[in-house]
Structure formats: C-alpha cells, structure tokens
C-alpha positions in Angstrom: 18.9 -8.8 -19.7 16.9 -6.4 -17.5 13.6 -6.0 -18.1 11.0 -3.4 -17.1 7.8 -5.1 -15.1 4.4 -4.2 -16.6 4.1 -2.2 -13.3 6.5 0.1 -13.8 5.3 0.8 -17.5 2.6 1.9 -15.9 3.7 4.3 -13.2 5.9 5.5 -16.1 3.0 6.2 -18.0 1.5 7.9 -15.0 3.7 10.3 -14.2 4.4 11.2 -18.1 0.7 11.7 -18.3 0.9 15.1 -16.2 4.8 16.2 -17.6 2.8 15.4 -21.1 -0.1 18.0 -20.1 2.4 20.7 -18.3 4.7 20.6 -21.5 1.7 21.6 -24.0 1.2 24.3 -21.7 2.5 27.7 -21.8 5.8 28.4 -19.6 4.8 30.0 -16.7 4.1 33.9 -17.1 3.3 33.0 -20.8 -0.1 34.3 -21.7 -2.6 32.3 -24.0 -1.6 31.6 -27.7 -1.7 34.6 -29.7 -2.3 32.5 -33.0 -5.8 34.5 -33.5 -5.8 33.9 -37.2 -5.7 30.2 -36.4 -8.8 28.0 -37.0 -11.6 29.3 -35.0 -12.4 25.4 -33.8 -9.3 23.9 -33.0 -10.0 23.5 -29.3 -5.8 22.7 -28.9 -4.9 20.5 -25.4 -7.8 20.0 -23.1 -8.0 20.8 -19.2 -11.2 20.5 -18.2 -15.1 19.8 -18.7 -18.4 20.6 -17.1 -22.3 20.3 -18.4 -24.3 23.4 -17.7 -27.8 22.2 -16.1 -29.2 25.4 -17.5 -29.4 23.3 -20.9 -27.3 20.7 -20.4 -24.6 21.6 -22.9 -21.2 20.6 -22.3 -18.2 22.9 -21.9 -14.5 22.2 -22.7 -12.0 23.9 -21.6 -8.7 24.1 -23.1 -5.5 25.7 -24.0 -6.9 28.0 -26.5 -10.1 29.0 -24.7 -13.3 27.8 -23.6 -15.9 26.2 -25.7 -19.4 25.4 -26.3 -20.7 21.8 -27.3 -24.4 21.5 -27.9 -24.2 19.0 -30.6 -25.7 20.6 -33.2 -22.6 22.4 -34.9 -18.5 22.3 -34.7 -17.8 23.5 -31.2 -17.9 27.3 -30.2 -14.9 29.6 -28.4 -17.0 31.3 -26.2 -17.0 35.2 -26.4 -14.4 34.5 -28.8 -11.9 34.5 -25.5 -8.3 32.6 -26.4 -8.3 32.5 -22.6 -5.9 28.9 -21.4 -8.6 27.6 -19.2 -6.0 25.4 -17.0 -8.7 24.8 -14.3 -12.8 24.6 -15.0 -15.5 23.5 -13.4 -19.9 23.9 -13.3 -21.1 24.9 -10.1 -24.8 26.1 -11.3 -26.5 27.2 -13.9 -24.7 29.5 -16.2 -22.2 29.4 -13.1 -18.5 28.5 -13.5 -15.1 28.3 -12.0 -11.8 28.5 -13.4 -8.3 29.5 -13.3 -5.3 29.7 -16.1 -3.8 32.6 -18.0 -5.2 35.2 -20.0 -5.7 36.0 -23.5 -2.9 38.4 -25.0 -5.6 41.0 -25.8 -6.7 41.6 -22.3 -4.4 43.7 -19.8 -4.1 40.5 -17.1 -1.4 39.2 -15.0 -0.2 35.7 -16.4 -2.2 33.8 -13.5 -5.9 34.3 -13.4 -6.1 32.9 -10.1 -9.4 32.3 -8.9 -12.2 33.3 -11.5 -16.0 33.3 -11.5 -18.5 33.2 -14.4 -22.2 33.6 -13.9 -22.8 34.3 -17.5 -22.0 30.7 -19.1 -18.4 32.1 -19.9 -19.2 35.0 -21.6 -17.2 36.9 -19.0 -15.2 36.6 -16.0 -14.9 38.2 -12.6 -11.5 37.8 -10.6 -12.1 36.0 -7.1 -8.8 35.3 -5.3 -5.4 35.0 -5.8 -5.2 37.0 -9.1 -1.6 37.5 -10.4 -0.5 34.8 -7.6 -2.2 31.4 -8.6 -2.2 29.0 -11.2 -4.9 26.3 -10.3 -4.8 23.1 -12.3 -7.3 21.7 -10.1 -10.9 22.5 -8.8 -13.2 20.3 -7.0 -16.3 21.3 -5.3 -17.5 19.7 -2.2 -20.8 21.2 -1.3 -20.0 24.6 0.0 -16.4 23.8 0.0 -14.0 24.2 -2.6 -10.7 22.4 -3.0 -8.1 23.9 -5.5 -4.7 22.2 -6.7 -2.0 25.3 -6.9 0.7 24.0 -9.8 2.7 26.1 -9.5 4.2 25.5 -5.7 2.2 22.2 -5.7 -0.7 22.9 -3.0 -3.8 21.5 -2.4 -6.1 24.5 -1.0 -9.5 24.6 0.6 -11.1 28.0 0.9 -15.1 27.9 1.8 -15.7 31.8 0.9 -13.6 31.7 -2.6 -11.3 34.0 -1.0 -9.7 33.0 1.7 -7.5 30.0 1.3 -5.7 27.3 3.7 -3.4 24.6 2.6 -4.3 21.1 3.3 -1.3 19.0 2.1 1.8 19.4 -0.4 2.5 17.2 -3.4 2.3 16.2 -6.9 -1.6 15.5 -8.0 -3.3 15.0 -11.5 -6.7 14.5 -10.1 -9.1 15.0 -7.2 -12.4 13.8 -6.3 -14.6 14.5 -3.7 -16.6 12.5 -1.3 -19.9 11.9 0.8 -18.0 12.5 4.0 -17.3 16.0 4.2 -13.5 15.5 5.7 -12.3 12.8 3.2 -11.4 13.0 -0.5 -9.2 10.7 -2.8 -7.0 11.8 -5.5 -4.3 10.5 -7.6 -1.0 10.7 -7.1 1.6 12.4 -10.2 2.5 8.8 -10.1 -0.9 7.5 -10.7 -1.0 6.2 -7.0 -4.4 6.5 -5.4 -4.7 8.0 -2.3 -7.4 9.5 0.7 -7.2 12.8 1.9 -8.4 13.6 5.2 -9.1 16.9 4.8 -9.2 17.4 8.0 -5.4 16.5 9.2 -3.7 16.5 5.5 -2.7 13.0 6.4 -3.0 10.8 3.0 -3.3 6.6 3.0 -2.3 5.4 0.0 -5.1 2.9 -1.3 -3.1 0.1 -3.7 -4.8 -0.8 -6.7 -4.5 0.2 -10.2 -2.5 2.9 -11.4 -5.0 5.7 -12.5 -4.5 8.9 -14.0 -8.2 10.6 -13.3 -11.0 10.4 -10.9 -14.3 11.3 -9.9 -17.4 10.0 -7.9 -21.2 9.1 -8.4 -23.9 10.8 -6.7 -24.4 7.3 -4.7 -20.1 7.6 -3.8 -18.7 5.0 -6.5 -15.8 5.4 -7.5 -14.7 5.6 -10.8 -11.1 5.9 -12.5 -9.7 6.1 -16.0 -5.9 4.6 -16.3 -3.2 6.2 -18.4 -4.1 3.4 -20.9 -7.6 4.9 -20.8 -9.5 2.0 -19.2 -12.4 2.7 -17.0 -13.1 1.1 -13.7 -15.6 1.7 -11.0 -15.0 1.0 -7.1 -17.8 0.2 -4.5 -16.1 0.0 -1.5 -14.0 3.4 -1.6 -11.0 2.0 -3.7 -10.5 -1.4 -1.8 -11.6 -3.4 -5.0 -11.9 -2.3 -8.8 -13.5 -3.8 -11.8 -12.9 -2.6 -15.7 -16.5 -1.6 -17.3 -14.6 -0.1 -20.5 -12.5 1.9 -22.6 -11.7 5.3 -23.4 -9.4 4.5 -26.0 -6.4 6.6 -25.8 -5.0 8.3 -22.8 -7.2 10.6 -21.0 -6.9 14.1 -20.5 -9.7 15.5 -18.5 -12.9 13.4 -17.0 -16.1 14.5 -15.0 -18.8 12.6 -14.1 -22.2 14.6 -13.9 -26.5 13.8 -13.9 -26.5 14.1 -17.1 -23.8 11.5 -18.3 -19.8 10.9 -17.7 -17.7 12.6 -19.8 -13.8 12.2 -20.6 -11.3 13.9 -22.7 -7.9 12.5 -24.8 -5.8 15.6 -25.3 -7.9 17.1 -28.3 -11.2 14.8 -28.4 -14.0 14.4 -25.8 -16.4 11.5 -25.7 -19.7 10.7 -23.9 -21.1 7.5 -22.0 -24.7 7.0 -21.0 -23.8 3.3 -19.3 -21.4 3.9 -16.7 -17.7 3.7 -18.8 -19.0 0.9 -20.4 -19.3 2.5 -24.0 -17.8 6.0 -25.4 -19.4 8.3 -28.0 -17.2 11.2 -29.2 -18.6 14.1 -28.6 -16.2 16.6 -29.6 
C-alpha cells in the first residue's frame, strides 16, 4: 500500500501551518471582529509578540486586538482597540510596529499598512502603504526594516518606513534577521529554511529540519520551532541543529528578546528563561 514518509508529514504540516493561520483570519477587505459584546479577554488567534523594555511587559497581538501581559491580572485589550494586529513588533520603548485591519468603529481602509505606535499601543499613526498593504511580517534589522506583504506575497525592505523596494517573491511564514547586514534566513510556506541575500534576492536553501518559525540570539544562534512545536538552536547559521525542548503544540508566533524567548500556540503564549529548554505559560 502507499505510504506517506515521516517527511512529507511534516512539510504537510508546514505548509497547513500558515493556510491554518490565513483561514482564522478575516477575508481580505474584512475589518476586525465586530463581536464587542464578546469577552473582554479572549485574545482569539495570535500573530505576534514583542516585550516593551520600558517595563518589560509582554505584548500579544492578535485577531481581536492587542494586548497587555504584565502577569499580574487576565491580559488587557489595549485602549480597548478590536484592531486585527496581523503584523507587530517592539522597536523601543513604548515604541511599536504593526500592520492588519482596523476595528469596525474607526473610519479605516481594510489594510492598515504600515503603522507606528509611540504610546505602548494606545494609539496609532499611519506610516506607508495605508489602504494598499497587508503585512504579515515585520523584522527589524538595525535601521532597516523588512516587511512580508501577504497579500501579493513580497518581501519588502524600506529604511525610512516609507519608501519601500521589493527584495524577493514567495511564500514565507517567518523571518529572521542577522549579524551581517545583507543576509537574513527565513522559512519557507513549506517549512523549508532558507538565506536571503538581501542584497541580490537570491535565496540558498539550507536543508535541515522542517521549521515553521524563526529568530536569532543577540550572539547570531539560531533558533527554530517545528510545526510539531519542538525547539532547536543552530551555531553555525543552519548547517547543524540540536532539539533543547518543547513548545507543546504547534506554534503560532515566536520572538526571542533580552528579556527571555517567547512563543505562541494559536490562543496561549508561554515563556523560557533557559534557551527552549523549558516553557511557562504566560498567557
């Protein structure tokens, strides 16, 4: 009888990982859920998560808006905004990025584009692309930032946050940036792993395990969770990997940051102070 390799489960998993994420999402031109009598903590799918150095309190971003986790009480929707954060990340102190569709109460296009908080989320300012882009993806590399475009599936780089210039085409879930200014890896809507030369848009595809989400160390490890959720950690830019541990489900979001790494399964987000090793929820 034919027989599915082990392999191919997991590219399968992989790439139903991401149609997973983009199916509990809104169609596109759908604003965020108007369900406002809804409970006030249900976080709903989760896109994205930073830790604010101003107090180092996490932030999750989700479907159903952005909240606020300081571990002291059920997590917070943040100026009580229903806003589908589809994109997030901390760039400074009180200072965010993020992209994704408005809440039905404000007058917005269905594509935030580009948006900028310096307020810790309590409001927004429109950047770039408003009305135009739906950014799934945002990675910071020093004064660069690189943004994953879902809708026409386009990795952009702009270096002012306004002006933007395509450096390669394709299907990504994740991307991580690197020491070296012109390089980044990413993963592939297959789970493939790849580097990016930013620099050309030419891609080398690295082998290894099939991994869902990715991000780096301040000394350039790299670390990876599968779509089974297990964590490993590369030394040598993705040539070899090792497992240090377990998420325990499949992961939706992960970010590694100085004050611990944190990862998300759709609707739960969990802490590890020893390198993947071990996972505290969180959220």
């Amino acid at each position: 009888m034919n027989r599915t390799s082990p392999a191919a489960l997991s590219i399968a998993a992989a790439a139903a990982l991401l149609a997973t994420a983009c199916a509990a999402d809104r169609q596109p031109g759908e604003p965020a859920a108007d369900d406002h009598a809804g409970d006030q903590h249900a976080v709903g799918h989760i896109h994205g998560l930073g830790v604010d150095p101003a107090d180092d309190s996490l932030y999750v971003a989700t479907h159903l808006g952005l909240f606020h986790v300081d571990g002291t009480s059920k997590p917070a929707r943040v100026a009580d905004r229903w806003q589908g954060t589809m994109a997030f990340t901390v760039v400074g102190p009180g200072h965010f990025l993020g992209s994704g569709h408005p809440d039905l109460a404000e007058d917005l296009p269905p594509h935030l584009g580009l948006i900028e908080s310096t307020d810790a989320g309590e409001t927004w300012t429109p950047l770039a692309l408003q009305g135009e882009a739906d950014f799934h993806i945002l990675e910071p590399a020093g004064d660069v930032l690189y943004a994953y475009e879902a809708t026409t599936g386009r990795l952009l780089r702009t270096a002012d946050r306004k002006q933007f210039e395509e450096v390669l085409a394709g299907d990504l879930i994740s991307v991580a940036a690197t020491t070296a200014p012109e390089q980044l890896f990413a993963t592939t809507g297959e789970g493939h792993l790849i580097a990016v030369d930013t620099s050309t848009g030419q891609t080398r595809e690295l082998g290894g395990p099939v991994t869902a989400y990715l991000d780096t160390t301040a000394d350039g490890t790299l670390a990876g969770i599968g779509p089974n959720g297990v964590i490993r950690v590369s030394d040598d830019a993705g040539r070899t990997w090792r497992e240090t541990g377990s998420l325990g489900g499949a992961p939706a979001a992960f970010t590694i940051t100085a004050q611990g790494w944190y990862a998300a399964t759709t609707d739960q987000a969990f802490r590890s102070d020893d390198h993947g090793a071990t996972w505290k929820r969180v959220l």
